[in-house]
VONU-658779 format. One line per 5 residues: number of its first residue (from 1); their letters; for each residue x, y, z of N, C-alpha, C. Coordinates in nm, 3 decimals, m for minus. Example, Ala and Ser with C-alpha at 12.3 -4.5 7.8 and 13.67 -1.06 7.14 Angstrom:
# residues 2
1	as	1.319/m0.569/0.780/1.230/m0.450/0.780/1.320/m0.330/0.780  1.285/m0.225/0.708/1.367/m0.106/0.714/1.290/0.003/0.787
//
This chain:
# residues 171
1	xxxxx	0.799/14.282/m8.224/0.658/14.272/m8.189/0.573/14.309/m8.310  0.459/14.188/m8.347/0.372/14.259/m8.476/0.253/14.351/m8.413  0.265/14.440/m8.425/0.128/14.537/m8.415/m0.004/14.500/m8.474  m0.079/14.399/m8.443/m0.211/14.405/m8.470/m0.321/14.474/m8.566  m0.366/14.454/m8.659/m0.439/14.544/m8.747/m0.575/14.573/m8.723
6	xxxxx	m0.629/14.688/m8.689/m0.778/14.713/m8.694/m0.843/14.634/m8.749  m0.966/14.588/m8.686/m1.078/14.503/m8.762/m1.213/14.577/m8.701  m1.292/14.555/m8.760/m1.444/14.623/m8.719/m1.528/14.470/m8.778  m1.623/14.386/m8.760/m1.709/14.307/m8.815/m1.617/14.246/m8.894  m1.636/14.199/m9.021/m1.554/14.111/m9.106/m1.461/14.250/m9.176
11	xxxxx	m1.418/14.293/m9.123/m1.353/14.395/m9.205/m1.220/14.440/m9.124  m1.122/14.365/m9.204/m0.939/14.412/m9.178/m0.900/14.549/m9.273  m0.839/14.623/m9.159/m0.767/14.746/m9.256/m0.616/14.691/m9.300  m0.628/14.669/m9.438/m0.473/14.627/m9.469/m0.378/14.733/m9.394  m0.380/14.861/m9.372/m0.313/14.971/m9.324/m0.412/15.027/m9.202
16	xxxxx	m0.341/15.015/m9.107/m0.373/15.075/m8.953/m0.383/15.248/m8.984  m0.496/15.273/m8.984/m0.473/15.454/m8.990/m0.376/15.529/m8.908  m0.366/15.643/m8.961/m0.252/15.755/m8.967/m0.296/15.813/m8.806  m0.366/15.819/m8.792/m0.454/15.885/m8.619/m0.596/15.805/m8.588  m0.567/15.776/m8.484/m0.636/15.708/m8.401/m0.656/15.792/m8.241
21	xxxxx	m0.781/15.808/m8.214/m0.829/15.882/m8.082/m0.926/15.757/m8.010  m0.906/15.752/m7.907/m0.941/15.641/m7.783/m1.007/15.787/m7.695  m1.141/15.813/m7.628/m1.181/15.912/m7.586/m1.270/15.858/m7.478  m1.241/15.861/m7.316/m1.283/15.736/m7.220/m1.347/15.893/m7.114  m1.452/15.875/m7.078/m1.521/16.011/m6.988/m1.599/15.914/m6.874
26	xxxxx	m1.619/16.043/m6.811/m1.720/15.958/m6.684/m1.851/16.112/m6.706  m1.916/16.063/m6.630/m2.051/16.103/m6.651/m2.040/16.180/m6.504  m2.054/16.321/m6.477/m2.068/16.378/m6.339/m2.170/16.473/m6.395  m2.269/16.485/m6.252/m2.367/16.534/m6.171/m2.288/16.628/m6.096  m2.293/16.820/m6.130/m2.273/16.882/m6.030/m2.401/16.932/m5.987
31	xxxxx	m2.414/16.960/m5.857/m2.553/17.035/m5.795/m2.503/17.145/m5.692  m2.542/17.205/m5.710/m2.493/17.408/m5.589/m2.583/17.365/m5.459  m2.528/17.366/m5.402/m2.607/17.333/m5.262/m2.568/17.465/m5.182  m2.660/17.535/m5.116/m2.688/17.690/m5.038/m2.593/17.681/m4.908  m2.495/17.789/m4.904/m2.408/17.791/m4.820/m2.291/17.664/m4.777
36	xxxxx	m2.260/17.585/m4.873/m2.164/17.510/m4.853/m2.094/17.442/m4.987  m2.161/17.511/m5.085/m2.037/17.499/m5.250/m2.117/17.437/m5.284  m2.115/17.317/m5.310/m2.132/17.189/m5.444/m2.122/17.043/m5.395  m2.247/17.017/m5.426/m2.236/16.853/m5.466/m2.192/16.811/m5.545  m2.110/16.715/m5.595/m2.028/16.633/m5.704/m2.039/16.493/m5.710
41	xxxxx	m2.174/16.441/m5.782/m2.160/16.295/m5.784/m2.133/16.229/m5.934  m2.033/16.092/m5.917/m1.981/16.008/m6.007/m2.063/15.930/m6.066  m2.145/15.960/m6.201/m2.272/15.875/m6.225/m2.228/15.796/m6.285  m2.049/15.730/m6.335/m2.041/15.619/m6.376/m1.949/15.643/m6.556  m1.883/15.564/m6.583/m1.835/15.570/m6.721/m1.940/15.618/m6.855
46	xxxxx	m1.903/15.710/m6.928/m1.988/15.721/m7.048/m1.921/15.616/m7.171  m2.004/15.609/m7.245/m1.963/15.513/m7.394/m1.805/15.582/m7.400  m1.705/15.501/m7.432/m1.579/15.520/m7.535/m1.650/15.563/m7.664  m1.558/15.681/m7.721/m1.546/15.725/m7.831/m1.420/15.701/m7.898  m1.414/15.647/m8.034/m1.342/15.607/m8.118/m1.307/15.715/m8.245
51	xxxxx	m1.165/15.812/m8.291/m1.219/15.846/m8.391/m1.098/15.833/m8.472  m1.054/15.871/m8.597/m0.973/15.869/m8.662/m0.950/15.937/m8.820  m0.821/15.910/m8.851/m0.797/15.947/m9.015/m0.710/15.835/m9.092  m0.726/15.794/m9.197/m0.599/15.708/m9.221/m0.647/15.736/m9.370  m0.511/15.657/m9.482/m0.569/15.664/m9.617/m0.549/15.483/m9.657
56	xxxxx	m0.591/15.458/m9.759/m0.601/15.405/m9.856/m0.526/15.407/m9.947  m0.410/15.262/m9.996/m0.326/15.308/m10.072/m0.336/15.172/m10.171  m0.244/15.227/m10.280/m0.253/15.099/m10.374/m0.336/15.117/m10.480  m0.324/15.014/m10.600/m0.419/15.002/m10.743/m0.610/15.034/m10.714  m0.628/14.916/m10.534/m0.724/14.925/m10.522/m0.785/14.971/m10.390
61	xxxxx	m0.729/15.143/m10.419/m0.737/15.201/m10.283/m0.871/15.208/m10.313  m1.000/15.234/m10.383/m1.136/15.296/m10.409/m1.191/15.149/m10.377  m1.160/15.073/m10.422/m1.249/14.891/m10.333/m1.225/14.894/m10.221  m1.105/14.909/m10.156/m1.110/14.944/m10.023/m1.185/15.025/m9.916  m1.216/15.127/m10.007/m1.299/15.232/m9.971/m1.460/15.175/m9.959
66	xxxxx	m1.464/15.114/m10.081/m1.598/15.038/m10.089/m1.637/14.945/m9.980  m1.606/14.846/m9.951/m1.568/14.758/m9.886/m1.593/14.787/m9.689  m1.522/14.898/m9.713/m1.536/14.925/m9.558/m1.687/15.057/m9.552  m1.720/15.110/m9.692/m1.833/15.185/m9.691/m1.956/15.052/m9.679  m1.935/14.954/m9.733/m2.039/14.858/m9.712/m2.067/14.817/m9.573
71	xxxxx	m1.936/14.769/m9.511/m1.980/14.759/m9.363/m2.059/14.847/m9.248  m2.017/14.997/m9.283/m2.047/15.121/m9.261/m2.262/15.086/m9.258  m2.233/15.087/m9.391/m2.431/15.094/m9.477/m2.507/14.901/m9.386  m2.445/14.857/m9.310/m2.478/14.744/m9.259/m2.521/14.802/m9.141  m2.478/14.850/m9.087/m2.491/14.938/m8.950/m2.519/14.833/m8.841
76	xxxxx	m2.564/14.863/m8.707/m2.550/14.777/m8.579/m2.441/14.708/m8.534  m2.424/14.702/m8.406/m2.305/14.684/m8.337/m2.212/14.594/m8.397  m2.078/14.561/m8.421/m2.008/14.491/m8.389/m1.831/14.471/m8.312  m1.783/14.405/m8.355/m1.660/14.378/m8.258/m1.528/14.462/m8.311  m1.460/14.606/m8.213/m1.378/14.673/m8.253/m1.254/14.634/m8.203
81	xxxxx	m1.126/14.615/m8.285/m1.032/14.561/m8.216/m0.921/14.666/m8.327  m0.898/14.739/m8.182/m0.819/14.854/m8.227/m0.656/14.808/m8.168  m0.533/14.832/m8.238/m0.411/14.823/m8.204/m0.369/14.830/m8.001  m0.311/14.720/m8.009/m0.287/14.768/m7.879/m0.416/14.756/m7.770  m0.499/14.713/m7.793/m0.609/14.747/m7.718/m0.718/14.617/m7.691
86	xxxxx	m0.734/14.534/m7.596/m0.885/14.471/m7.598/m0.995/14.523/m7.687  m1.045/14.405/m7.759/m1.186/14.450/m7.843/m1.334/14.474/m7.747  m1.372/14.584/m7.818/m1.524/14.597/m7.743/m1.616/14.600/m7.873  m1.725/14.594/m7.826/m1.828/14.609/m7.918/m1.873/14.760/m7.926  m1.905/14.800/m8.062/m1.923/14.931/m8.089/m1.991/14.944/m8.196
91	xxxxx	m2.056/15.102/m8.240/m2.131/15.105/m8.424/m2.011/15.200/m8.446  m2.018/15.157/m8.581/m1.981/15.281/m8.631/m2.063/15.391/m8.713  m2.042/15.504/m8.636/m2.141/15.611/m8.656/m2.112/15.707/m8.735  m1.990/15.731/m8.842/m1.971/15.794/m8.947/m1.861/15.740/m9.006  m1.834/15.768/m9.159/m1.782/15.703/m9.238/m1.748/15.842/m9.327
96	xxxxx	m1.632/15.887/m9.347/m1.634/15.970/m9.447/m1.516/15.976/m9.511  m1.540/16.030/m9.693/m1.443/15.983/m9.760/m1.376/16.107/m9.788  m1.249/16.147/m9.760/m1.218/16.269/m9.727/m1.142/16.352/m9.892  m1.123/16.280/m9.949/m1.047/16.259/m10.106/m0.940/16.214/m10.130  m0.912/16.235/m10.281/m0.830/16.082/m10.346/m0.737/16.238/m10.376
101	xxxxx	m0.620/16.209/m10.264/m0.504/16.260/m10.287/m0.398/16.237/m10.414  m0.407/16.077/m10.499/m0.309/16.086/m10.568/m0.403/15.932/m10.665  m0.337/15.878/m10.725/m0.386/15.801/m10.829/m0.439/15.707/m10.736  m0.305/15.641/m10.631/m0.365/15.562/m10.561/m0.344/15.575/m10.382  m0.436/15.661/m10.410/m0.398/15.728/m10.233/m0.520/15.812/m10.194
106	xxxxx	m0.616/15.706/m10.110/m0.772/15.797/m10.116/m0.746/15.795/m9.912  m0.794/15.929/m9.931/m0.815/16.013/m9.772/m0.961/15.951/m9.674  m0.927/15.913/m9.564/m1.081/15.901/m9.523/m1.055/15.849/m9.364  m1.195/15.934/m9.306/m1.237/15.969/m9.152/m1.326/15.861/m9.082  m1.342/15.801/m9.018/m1.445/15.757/m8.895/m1.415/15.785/m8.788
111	xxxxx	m1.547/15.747/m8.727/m1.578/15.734/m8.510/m1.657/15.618/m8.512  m1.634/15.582/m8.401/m1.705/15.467/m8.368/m1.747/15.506/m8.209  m1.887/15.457/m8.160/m1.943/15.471/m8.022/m1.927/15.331/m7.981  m1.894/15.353/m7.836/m1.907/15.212/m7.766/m2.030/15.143/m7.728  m2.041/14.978/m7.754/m2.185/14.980/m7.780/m2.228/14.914/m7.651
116	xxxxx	m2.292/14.896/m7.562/m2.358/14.820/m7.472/m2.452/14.793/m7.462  m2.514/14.628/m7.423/m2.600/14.571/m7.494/m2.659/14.512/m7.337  m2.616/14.525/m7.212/m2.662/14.511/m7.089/m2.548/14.397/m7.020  m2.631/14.299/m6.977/m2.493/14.225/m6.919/m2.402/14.109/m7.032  m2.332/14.096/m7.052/m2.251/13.992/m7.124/m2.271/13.873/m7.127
121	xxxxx	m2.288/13.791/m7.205/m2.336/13.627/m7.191/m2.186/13.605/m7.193  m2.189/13.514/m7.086/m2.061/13.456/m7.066/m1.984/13.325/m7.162  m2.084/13.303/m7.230/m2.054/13.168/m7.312/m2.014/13.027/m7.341  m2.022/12.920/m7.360/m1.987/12.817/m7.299/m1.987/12.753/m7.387  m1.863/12.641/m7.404/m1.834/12.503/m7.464/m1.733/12.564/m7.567
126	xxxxx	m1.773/12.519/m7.670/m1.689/12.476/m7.832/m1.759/12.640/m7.913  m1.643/12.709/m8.001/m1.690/12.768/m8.072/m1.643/12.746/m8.219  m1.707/12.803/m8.337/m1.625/12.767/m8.423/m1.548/12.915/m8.515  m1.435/12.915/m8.512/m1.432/13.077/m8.555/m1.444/13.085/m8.689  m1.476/13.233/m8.700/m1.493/13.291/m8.874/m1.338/13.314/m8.899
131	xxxxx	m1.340/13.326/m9.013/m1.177/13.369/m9.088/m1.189/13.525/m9.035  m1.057/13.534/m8.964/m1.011/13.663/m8.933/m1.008/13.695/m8.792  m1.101/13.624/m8.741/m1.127/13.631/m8.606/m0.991/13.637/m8.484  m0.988/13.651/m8.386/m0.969/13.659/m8.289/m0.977/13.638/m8.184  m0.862/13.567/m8.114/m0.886/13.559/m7.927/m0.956/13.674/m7.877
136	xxxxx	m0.868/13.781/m7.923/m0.950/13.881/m7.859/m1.060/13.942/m7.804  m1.106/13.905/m7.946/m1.272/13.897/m7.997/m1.335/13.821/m7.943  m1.300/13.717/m7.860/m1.407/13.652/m7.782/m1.388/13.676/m7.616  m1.221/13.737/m7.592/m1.240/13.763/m7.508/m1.340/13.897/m7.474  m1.283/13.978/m7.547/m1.373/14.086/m7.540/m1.601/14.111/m7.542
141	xxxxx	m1.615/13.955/m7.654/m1.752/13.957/m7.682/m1.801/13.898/m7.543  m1.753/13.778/m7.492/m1.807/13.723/m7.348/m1.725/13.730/m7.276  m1.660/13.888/m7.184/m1.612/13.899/m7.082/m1.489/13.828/m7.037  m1.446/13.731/m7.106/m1.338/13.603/m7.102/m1.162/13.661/m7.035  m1.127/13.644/m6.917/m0.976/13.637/m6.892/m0.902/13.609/m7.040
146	xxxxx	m0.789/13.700/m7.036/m0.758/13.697/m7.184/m0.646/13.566/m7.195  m0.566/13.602/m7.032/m0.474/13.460/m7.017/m0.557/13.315/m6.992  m0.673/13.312/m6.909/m0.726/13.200/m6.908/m0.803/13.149/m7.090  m0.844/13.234/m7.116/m0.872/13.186/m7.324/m0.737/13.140/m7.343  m0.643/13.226/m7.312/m0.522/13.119/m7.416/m0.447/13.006/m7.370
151	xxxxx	m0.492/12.972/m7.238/m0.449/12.853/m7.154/m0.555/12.744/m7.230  m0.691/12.801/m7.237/m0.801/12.691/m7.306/m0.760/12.688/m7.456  m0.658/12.687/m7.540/m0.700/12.669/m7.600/m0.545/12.713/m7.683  m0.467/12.613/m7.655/m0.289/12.631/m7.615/m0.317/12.553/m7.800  m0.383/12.461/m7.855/m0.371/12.412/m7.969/m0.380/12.601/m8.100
156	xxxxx	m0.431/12.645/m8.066/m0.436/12.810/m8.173/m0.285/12.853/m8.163  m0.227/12.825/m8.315/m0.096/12.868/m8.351/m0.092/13.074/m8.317  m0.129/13.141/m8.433/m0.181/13.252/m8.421/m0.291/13.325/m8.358  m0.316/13.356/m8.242/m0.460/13.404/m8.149/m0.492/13.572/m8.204  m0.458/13.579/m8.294/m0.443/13.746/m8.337/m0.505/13.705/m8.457
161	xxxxx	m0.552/13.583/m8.539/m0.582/13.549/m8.671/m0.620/13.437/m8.668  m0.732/13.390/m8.659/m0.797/13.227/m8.617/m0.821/13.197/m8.770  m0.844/13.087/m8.845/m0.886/13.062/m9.008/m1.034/13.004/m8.984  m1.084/12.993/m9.120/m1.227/12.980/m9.082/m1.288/12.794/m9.030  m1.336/12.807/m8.933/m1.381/12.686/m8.827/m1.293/12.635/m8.743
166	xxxxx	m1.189/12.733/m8.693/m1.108/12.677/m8.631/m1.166/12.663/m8.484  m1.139/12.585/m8.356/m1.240/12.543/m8.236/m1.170/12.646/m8.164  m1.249/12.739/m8.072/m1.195/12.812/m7.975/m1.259/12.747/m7.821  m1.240/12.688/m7.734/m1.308/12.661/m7.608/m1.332/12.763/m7.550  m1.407/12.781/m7.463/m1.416/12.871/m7.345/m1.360/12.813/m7.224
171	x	m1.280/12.931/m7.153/m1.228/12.886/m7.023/m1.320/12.839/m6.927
//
């Protein structure tokens, strides 16, 4: 089985970081109510929190660094597609470069918040994908059945790596 590589916006981690935290809460309301304990109401899922450590390795571990600090300095939502996991949309809300352990071996931290933008446009017809893209990624951007996308659209050799203008349908 190939394990999938992190992507955030146009940005692949050649190396999947060292720790990865997935952090899923719900939102509760307690209230003391007089002579009978506590009210306890379920106000609903809070944002996913994303956080991590990984390094940077190689001649051009510091472009790497660059590279994903640029996406960082772009800021506003885009599409997180973490190992193992359906993509959601999220920012990323810190970026830090933790240090350059060895010639070519630089240390470094993010989190990412889950982003919600109200209801999901469901999407329709012909798309054309960017290089790098993903089934995922569209299942995840318009709500999409992940088996019905890959029934629409049985011509995509690799659905983990689309090339650039390749046609994705919607189911």
């Amino acid at each position: 089985m190939r394990l999938m590589t992190m992507r955030f916006k146009g940005y692949t981690w050649q190396v999947n970081p060292t720790s990865l935290q997935v952090a899923c809460a719900r939102s509760v309301k307690e209230t003391p109510l007089p002579f009978a304990g506590g009210l306890t109401v379920d106000l609903g899922l809070k944002k996913r929190r994303v956080s991590g450590e990984g390094y940077f390795v190689g001649a051009d571990c510091m472009d790497q660094w660059r590279r994903l600090e640029e996406v960082f300095a772009q800021g506003g939502p885009g599409s997180l597609q973490l190992p193992g996991q359906e993509p959601f949309f999220a920012v990323m809300d810190s970026l830090g470069l933790l240090g350059q352990e060895g010639p070519e071996l630089v240390r470094y931290s993010f989190s990412f918040a889950e982003h919600r933008a109200g209801e999901r446009w469901q999407g329709q017809g012909r798309h054309l994908a960017l290089a790098g893209e993903s089934l995922w990624d569209y299942a995840g951007r318009y709500g999409w059945d992940m088996e019905a996308l890959r029934k629409a659209n049985l011509h995509i050799r690799d659905i983990a790596e689309l090339s650039q203008g390749e046609e994705v349908f919607s189911p």
